[in-house]
C-alpha positions as CSV (number, residue, x, y, z in Angstrom):
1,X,4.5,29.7,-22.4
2,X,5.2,33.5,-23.8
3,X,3.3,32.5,-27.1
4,X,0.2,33.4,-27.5
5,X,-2.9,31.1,-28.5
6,X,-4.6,32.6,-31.4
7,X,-7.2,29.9,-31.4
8,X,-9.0,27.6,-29.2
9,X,-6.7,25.1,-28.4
10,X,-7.6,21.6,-29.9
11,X,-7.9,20.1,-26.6
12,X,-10.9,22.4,-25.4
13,X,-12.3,21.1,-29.4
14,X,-12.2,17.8,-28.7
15,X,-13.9,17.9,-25.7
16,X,-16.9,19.7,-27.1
17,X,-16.0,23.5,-25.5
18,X,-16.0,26.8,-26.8
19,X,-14.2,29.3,-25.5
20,X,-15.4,32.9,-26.4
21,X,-12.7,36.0,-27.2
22,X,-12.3,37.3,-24.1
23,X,-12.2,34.0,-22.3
24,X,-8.9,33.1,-24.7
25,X,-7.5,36.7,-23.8
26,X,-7.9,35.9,-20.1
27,X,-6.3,32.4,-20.9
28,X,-3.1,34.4,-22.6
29,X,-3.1,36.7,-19.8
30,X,-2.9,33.9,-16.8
31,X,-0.1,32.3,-19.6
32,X,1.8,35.5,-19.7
33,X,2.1,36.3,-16.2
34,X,2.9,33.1,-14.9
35,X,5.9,33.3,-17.8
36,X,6.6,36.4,-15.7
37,X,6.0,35.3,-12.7
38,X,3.6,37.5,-11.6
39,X,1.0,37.3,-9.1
40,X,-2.2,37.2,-10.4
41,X,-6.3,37.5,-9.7
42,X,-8.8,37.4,-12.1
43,X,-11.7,39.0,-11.2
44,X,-14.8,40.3,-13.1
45,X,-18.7,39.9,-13.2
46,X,-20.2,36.6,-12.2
47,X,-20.5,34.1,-14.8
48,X,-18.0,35.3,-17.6
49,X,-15.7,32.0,-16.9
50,X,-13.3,32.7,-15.0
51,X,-12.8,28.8,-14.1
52,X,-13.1,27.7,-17.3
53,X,-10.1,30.1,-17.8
54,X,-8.5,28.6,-15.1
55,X,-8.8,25.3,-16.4
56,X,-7.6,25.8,-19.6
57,X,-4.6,27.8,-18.4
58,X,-3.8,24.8,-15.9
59,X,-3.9,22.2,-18.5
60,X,-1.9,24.3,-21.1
61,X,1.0,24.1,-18.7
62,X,0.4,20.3,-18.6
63,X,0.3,20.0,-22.1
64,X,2.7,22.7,-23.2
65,X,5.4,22.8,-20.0
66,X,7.3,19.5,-19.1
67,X,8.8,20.5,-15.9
68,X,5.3,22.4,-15.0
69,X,4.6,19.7,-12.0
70,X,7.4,20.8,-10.6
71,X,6.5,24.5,-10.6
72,X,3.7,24.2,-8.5
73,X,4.0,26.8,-6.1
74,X,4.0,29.0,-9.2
75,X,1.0,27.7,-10.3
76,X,-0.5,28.6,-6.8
77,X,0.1,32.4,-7.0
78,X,-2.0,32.4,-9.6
79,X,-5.8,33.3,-7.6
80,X,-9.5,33.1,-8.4
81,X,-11.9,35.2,-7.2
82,X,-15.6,33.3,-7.4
């Protein structure tokens, strides 16, 4: 989980998304910290995608990490400000 995505990952391709620049730098950001295990909020105007963000981080750790499920309460420090 401490690499970085340089790309849109396949799975957001296939579905038809596009994630823009600083959407995948928030994605990588949300990846890094829960590595780290730190807290974290993303917060910013309205409607720059923070859930799509959310989403994508979510089901990188379901796609990347194994033993994710069982890190859940990690998963849950991890807050979204609408």
């Amino acid at each position: 989980m401490t690499k970085k995505i340089a790309e849109q990952p396949t799975y957001i391709t296939d579905c038809g998304g596009t994630l823009h620049c600083y959407q995948l730098e928030g994605v990588n950001w949300l990846r890094y910290s829960w590595a780290h295990r730190i807290d974290t909020i993303l917060a910013d105007e309205m409607g720059l995608g923070k859930t799509i963000q959310t989403i994508v981080f979510l089901y990188s750790l379901y796609k990347e990490v194994p033993y994710c499920m069982s890190r859940v309460d990690s998963v849950l420090s991890v807050t979204l400000l609408l």
